[in-house]
C-alpha positions as CSV (number, residue, x, y, z in Angstrom):
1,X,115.0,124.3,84.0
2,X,115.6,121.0,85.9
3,X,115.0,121.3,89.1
4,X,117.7,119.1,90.5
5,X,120.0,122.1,89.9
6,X,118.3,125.1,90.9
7,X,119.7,124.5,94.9
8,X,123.7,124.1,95.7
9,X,124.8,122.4,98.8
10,X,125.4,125.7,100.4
11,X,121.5,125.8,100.9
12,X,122.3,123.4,103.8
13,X,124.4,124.9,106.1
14,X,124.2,122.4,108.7
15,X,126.0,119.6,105.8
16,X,129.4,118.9,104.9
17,X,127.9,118.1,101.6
18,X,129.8,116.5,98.3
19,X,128.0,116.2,95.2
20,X,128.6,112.6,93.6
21,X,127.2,113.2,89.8
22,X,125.8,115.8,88.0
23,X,122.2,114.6,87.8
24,X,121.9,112.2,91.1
25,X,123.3,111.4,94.3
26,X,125.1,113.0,97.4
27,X,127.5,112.7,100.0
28,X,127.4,113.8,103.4
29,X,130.3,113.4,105.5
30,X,130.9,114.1,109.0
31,X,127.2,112.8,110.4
32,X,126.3,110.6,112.9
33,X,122.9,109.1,112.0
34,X,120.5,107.8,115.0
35,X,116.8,109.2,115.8
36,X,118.1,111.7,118.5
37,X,119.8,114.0,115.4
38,X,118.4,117.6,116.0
39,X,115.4,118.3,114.1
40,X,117.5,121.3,112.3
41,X,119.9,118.9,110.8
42,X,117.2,115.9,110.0
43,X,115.3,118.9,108.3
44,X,118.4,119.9,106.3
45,X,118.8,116.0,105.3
46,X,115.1,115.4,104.4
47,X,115.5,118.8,102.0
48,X,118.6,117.6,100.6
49,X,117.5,113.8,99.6
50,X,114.4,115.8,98.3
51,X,117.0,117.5,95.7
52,X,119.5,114.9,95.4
53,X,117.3,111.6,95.9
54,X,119.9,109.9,96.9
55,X,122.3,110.6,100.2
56,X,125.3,109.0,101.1
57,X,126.7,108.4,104.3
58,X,130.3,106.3,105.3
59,X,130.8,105.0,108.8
60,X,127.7,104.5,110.0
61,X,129.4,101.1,111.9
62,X,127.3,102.5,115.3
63,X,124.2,101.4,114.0
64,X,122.6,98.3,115.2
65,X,119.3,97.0,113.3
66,X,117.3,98.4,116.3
67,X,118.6,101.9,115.4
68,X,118.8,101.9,111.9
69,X,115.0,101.1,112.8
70,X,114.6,104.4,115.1
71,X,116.4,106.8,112.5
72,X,114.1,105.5,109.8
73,X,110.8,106.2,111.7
74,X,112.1,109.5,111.6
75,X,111.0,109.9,108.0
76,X,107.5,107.9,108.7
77,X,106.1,104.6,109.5
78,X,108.5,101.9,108.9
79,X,107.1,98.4,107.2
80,X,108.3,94.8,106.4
81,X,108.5,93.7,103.2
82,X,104.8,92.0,102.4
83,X,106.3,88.8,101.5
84,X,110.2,88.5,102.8
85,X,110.3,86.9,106.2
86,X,112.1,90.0,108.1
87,X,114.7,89.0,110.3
88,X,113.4,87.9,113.7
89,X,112.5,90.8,116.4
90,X,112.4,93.7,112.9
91,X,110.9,94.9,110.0
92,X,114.2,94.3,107.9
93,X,114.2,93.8,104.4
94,X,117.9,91.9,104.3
95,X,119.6,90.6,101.2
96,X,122.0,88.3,102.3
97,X,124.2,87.4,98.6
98,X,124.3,83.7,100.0
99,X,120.7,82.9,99.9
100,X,118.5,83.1,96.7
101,X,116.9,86.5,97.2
102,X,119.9,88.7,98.0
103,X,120.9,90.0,94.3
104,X,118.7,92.2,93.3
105,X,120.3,92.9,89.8
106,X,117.6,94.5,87.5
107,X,116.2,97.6,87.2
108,X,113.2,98.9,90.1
109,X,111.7,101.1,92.2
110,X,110.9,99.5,95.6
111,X,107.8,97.4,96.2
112,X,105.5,99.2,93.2
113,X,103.1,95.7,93.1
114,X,101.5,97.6,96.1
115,X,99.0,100.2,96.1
116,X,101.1,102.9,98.1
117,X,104.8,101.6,97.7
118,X,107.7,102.7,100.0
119,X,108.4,106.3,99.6
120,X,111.9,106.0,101.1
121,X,114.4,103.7,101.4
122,X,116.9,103.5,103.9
123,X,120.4,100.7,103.2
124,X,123.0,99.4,105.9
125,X,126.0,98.0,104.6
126,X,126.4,95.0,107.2
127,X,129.0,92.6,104.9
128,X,130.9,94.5,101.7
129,X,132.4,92.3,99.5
130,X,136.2,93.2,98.9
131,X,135.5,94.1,95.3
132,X,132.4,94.7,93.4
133,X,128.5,95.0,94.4
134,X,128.3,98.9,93.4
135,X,125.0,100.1,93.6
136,X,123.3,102.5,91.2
137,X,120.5,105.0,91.2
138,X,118.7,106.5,88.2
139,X,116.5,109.9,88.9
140,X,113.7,109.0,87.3
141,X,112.3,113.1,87.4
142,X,115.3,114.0,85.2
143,X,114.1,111.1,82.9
144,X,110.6,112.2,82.6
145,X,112.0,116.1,81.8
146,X,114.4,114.9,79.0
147,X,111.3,113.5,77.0
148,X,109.8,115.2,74.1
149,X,106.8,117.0,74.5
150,X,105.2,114.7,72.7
151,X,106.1,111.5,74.6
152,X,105.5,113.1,77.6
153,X,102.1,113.6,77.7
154,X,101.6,110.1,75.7
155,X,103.3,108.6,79.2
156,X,100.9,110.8,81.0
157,X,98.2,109.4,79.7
158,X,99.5,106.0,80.4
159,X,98.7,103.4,83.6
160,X,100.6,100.4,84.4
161,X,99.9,97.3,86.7
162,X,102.8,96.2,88.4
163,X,103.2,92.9,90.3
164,X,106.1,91.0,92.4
165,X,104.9,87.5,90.1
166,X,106.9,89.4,87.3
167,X,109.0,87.7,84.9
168,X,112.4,87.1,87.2
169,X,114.5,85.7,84.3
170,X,113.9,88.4,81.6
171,X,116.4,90.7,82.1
172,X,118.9,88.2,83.9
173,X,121.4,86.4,81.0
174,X,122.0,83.9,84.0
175,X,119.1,83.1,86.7
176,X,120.6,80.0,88.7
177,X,118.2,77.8,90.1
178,X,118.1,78.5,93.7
179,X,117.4,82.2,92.9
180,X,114.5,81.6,90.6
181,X,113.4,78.8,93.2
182,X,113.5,82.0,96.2
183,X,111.7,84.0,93.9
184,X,108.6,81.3,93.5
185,X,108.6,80.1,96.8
186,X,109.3,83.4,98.7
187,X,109.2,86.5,97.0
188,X,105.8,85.0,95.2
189,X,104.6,83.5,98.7
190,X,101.4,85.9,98.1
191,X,100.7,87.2,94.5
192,X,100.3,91.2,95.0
193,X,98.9,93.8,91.5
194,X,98.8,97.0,91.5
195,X,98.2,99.5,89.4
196,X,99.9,103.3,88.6
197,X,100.3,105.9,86.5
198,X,103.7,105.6,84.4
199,X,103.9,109.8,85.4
200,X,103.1,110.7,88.6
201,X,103.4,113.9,90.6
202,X,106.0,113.3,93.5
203,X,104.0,114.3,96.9
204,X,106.0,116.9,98.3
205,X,108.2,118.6,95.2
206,X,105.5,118.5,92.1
207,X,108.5,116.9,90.1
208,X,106.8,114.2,87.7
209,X,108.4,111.0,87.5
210,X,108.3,108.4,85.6
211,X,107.1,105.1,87.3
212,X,108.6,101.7,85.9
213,X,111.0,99.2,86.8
214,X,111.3,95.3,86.3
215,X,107.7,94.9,88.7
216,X,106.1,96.2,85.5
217,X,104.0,93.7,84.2
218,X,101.6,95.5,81.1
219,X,100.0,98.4,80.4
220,X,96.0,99.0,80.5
221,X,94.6,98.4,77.4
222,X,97.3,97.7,75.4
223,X,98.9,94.1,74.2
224,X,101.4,92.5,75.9
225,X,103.8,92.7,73.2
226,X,102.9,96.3,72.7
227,X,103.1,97.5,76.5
228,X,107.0,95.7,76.0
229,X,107.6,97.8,73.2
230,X,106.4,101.2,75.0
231,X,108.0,100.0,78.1
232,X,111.2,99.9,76.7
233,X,111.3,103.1,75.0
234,X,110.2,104.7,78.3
235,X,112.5,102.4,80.7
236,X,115.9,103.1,78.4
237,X,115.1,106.6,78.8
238,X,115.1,106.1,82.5
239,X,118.2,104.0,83.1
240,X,120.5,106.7,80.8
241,X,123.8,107.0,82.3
242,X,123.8,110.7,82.6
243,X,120.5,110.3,84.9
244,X,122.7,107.3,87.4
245,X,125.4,107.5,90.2
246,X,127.2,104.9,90.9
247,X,128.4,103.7,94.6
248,X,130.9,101.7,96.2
249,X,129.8,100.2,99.3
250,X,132.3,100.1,102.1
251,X,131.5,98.4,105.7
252,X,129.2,100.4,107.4
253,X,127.9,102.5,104.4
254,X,123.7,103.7,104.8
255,X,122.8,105.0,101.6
256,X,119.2,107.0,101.6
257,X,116.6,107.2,98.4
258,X,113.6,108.9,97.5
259,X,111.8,105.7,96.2
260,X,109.3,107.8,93.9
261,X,112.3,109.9,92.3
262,X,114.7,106.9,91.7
263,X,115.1,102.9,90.1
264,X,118.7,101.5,91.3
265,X,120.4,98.1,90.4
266,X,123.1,96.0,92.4
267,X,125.7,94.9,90.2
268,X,126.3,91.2,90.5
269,X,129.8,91.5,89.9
270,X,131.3,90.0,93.1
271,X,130.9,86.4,93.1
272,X,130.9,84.4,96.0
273,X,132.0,86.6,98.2
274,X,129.8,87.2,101.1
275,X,127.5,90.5,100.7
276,X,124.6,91.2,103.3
277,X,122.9,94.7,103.4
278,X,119.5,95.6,105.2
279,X,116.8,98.0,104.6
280,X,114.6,100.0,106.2
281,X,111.7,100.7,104.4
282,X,109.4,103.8,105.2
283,X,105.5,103.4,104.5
284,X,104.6,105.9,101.4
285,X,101.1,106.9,99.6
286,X,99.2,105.5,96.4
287,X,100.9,107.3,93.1
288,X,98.7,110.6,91.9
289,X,98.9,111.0,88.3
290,X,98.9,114.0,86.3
291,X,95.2,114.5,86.0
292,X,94.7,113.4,89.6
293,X,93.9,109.7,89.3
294,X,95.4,107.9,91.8
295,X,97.2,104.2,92.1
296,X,94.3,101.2,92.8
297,X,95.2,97.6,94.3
298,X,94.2,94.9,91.3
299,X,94.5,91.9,93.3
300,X,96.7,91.1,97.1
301,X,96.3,88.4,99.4
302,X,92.7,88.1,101.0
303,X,93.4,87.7,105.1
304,X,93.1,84.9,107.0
305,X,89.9,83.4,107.6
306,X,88.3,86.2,105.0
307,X,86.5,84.5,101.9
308,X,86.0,85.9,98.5
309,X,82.8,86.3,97.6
């Protein structure tokens, strides 16, 4: 049985809860997010993005960036992005549409080119285009469970390096030039590899998942053409669109994601219309795979003043 549906919303009194899609995604209306929320009701909202791996929330216009920074530390350590500059006084991951980073139209899960990637994210809508700019969320657990037997212990016994120096145009049919220059002269500032298993064991449920997304770069002992291959079979799996829900930002939206449940795309459908959202990103742990084995750095940044020997 798949687990996403053994709980109904009832199981959280404490939420005015609304189901989105069958596989993915919920709503919770009537909520007021800061850090001082009761430990009751941040307890019922940790359990329910646990089941639904993606929460919901509209009118969340009271939050400034220093509080969407509070209510995020209440699920961990928050972190900058390793290469983004983050706006000046936070840790802010902001896509602003008018600059070359702020699309972020392909498949991922946040951050997997480092050893432990985010394990939640947190999104502000700060400027909603009038039309377009959806968002949508793949569960990544229900992926791995639809598999056949057979191809899921194949994936088990798979490992993948990921890296942010990935290939920016392959999935793009149009990659304009100031996006792909942001992409080599930002988001590649510093060249970070890490490596995963493509199934591991979420931390706190025991759901496996499968671990992809465009950071994938090639799989451990495999060919380049042949880790494309596999990773396409596994990735199409993932991206189904029974597995997504889709959302329509409005001003003031925060949308919440399990990181290592989940891949989402932003559809870059609106234009030139102004779109700025900002993230809060909450420090998570090295993958564990199935038999145990856990995610390794291949290569990051050496610090400054630090030689290679």
């Amino acid at each position: 049985m798949t687990v996403t549906h053994a709980i109904s919303p009832q199981a959280f009194p404490l939420l005015n809860l609304r189901r989105v899609a069958g596989n993915i995604g919920a709503e919770i209306r009537d909520i007021e997010l800061s850090a001082n929320v009761s430990d009751e009701l941040f307890a019922q909202i940790e359990a329910a993005l646990l089941k639904y791996k993606v929460l919901f929330f509209r009118n969340q216009n009271h939050l400034t960036d220093e509080a969407h920074q509070a209510f995020g530390a209440r699920f961990g350590k928050i972190v900058a992005h390793p290469t983004v500059p983050a706006p000046t006084g936070t840790k802010l991951f902001e896509l602003d549409a008018s600059k070359g980073g702020g699309r972020a139209d392909s498949w991922h899960t946040d951050v997997t080119f480092v050893e432990a990637f985010p394990k939640i994210s947190i999104l502000r809508g700060v400027t909603i285009p009038e039309y377009g700019g959806d968002t949508v969320w793949a569960n990544t657990v229900l992926a791995y469970e639809r598999l056949p037997e057979a191809l899921k212990r194949f994936a088990e016994s798979l490992r993948a390096v990921h890296s942010n120096d990935y290939d920016y145009g392959a999935e793009r049919i149009v990659a304009e030039e100031h996006r792909v220059q942001h992409h080599r002269q930002v988001f590649v500032s510093s060249v970070w590899e890490a490596e995963h298993p493509v199934v591991h064991v979420h931390p706190q449920t025991g759901e496996r998942a499968l671990l992809l997304g465009h950071f994938f770069k090639h799989l451990v002992g495999f060919s380049s053409r042949e880790s494309a291959r596999i990773f396409e079979l596994l990735q199409n799996r993932a991206i189904q669109l029974e597995n997504t829900v889709r959302w329509q930002w409005q001003q003031g939206d925060v949308v919440i994601w399990d990181n290592r449940s989940t891949q989402h795309y932003a559809v870059n459908d609106y234009g030139n219309q102004p779109r700025v959202v900002r993230r809060v990103t909450v420090e998570g742990e090295p993958a564990v795979a199935v038999d145990g084995s856990r995610s390794r750095t291949v290569s990051r940044p050496q610090p400054a003043g630090q030689q290679v020997a």
